[in-house]
C-alpha positions as CSV (number, residue, x, y, z in Angstrom):
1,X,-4.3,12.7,-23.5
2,X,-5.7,13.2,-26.7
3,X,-7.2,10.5,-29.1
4,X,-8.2,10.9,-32.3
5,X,-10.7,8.3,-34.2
6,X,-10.4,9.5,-37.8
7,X,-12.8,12.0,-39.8
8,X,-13.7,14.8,-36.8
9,X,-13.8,12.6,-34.3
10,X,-11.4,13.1,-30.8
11,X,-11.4,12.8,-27.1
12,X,-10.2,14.5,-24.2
13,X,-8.5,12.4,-21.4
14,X,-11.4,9.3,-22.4
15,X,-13.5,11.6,-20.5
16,X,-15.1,14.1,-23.7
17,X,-15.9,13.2,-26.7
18,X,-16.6,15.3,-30.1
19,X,-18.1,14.1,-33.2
20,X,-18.6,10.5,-32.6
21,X,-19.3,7.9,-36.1
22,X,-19.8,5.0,-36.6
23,X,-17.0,4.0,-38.9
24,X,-19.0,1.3,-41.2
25,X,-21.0,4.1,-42.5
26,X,-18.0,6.6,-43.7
27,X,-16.0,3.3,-44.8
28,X,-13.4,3.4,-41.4
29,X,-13.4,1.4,-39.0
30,X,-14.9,1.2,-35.8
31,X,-13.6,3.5,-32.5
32,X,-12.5,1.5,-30.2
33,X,-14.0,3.6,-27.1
34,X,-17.0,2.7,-25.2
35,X,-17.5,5.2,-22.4
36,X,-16.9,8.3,-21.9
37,X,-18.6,11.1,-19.6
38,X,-19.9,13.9,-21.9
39,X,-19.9,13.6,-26.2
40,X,-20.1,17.2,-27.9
41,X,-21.8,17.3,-31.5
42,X,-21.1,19.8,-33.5
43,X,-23.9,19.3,-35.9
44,X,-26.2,16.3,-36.5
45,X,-24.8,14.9,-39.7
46,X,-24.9,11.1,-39.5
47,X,-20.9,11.2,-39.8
48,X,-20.9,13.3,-36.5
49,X,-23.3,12.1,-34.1
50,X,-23.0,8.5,-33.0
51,X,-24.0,9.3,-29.7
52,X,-25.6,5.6,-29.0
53,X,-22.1,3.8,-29.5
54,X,-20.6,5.0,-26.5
55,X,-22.2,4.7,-23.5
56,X,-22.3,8.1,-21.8
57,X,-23.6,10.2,-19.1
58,X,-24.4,13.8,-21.1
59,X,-24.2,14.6,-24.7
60,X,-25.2,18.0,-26.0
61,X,-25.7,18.9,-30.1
62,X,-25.3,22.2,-31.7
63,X,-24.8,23.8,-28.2
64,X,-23.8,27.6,-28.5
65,X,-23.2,29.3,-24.7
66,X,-20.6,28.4,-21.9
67,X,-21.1,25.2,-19.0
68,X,-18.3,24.1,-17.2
69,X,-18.3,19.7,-16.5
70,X,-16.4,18.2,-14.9
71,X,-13.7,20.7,-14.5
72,X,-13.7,21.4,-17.9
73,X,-14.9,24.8,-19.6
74,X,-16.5,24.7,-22.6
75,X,-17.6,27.2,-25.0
76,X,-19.8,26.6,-28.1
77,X,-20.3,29.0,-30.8
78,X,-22.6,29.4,-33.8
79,X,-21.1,29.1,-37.5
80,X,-22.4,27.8,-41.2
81,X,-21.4,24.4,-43.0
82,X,-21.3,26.2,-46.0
83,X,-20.9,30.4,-47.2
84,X,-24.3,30.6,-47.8
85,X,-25.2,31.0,-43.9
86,X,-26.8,27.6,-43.7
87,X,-28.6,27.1,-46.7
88,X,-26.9,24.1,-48.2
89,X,-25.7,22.4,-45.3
90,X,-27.0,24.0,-42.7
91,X,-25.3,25.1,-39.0
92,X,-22.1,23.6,-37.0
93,X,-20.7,24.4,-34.1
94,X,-17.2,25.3,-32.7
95,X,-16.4,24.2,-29.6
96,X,-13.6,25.7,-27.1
97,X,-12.9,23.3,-24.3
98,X,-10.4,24.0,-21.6
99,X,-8.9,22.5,-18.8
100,X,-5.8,22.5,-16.6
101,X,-3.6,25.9,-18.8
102,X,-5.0,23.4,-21.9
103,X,-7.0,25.0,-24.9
104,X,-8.2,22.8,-27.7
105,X,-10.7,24.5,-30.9
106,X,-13.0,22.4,-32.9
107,X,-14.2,23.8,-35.7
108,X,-16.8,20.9,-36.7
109,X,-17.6,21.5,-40.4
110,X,-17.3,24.9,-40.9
111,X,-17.8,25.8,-44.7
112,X,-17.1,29.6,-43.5
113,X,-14.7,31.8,-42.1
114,X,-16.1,32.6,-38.7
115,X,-17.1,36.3,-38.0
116,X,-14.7,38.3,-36.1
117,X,-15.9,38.5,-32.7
118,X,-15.5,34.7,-32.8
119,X,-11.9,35.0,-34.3
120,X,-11.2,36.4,-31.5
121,X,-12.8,34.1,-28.8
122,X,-10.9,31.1,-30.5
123,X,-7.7,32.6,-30.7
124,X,-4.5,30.9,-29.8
125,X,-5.3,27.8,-28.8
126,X,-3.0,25.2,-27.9
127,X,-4.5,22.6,-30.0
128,X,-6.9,23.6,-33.5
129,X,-8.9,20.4,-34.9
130,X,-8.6,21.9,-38.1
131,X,-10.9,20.4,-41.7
132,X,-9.1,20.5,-44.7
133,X,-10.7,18.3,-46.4
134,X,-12.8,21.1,-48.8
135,X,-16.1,19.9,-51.0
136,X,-18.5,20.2,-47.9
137,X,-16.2,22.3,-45.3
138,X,-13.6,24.5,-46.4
139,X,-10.4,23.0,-48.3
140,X,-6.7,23.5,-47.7
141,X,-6.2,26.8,-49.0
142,X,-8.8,28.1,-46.7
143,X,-7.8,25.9,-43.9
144,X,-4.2,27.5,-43.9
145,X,-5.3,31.3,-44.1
146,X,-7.7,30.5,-41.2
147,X,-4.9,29.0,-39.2
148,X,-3.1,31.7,-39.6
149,X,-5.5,34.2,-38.6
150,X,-6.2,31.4,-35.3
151,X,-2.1,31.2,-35.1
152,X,-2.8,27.7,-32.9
153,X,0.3,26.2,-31.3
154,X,-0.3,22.5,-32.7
155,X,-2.9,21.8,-35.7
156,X,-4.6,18.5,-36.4
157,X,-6.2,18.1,-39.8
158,X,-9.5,16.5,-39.8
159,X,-12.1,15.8,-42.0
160,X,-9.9,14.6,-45.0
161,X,-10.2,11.6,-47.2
162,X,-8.1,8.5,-46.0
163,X,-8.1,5.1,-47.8
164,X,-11.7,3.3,-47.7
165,X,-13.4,6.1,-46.6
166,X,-16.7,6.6,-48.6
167,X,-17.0,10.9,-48.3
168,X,-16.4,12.9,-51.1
169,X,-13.3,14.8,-49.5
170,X,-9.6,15.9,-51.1
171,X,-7.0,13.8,-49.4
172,X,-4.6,15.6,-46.7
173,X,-1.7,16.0,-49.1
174,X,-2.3,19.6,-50.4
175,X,-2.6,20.8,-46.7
176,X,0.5,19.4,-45.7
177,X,2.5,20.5,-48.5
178,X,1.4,24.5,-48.6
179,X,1.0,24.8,-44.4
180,X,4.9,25.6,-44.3
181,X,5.0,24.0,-40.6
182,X,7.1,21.4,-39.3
183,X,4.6,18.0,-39.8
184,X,4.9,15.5,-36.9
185,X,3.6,12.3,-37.7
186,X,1.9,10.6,-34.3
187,X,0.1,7.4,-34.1
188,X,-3.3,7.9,-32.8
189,X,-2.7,9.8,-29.6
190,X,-1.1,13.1,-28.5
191,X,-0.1,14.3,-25.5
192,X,-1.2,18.3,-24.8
193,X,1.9,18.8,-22.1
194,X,4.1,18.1,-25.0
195,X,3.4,20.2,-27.8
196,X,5.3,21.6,-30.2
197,X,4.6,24.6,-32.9
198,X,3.5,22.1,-35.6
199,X,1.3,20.4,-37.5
200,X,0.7,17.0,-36.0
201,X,-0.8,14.4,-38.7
202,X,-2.3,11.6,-36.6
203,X,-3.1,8.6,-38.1
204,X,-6.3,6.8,-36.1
């Protein structure tokens, strides 16, 4: 099962967690999760890596390279926040975690396209956490042409600007209007045995 908390933040079966917040401090609310086993951070932006929230047994930031936990396989590789190769914003990792046929992408902040050798480890993933929320990460129009080149079998937009929230981000509207997918509106959670090709707009 699949959670997602708003901004970047998701789990994997309440047992990974990637870009934790806070909520008060991006103007959401709190996530209501308390444990978990491992928390992945991309990068170590304060709206990414609450790591002291949740009580946890491992947590790992910025990690590029391959460990398995758990029964899960996870893959971490190296990309910019911005297209300036780190200057502005510095780095943020995407991280490829898979388990039981199950491959979910998490692109973090990326402000880039990645390079191609990394295309091509990320490839086809069952599940793409994809930001579209541009200003400080890439925006829709990027968003979509990377998706394309990804061709993911279920996209969830992340990283956007909701109601309250405090970031200076474009809303999800754009995205969901150009993407030309089927949009699937789910309440919180998803389940990754029953995916369709579409984009799946959870609201946390």
């Amino acid at each position: 099962m699949i959670n997602y908390f708003g901004h970047s933040m998701v789990s994997i079966n309440d047992e990974i967690v990637i870009d934790p917040h806070d909520g008060g401090s991006i103007g959401l609310k709190r996530p209501e999760i308390s444990s978990c086993n491992l928390i992945l951070m991309t990068h170590n932006h304060y709206d990414h890596n609450a790591y002291e929230l949740i009580e946890h047994k491992e947590a790992k930031l910025s990690f590029y390279g391959n460990f398995e936990y758990l029964g899960y396989k996870i893959s971490g590789y190296k990309a910019y926040h911005d297209k300036v190769k780190g200057k502005r914003r510095g780095e943020t990792a995407i991280y490829k975690v898979s388990w039981n046929n199950h491959v979910l992408v998490h692109l973090g902040d990326i402000g880039e396209f990645p390079k191609e050798n990394i295309i091509k480890e990320i490839s086809n993933p069952d599940i793409l956490f994809l930001p579209i929320g541009g200003l400080i990460t890439i925006n829709s129009e990027e968003a979509i042409s990377l998706a394309k080149d990804l061709e993911p079998k279920a996209i969830i937009p992340i990283h956007y600007w909701v109601k309250g929230s405090l970031l200076p981000l474009d809303p999800p509207d754009q995205f969901l209007s150009k993407i030309g997918q089927k949009i699937i509106e789910v309440k919180k959670s998803l389940d990754e045995n029953n995916l369709e090709k579409a984009v799946y707009f959870i609201t946390a």
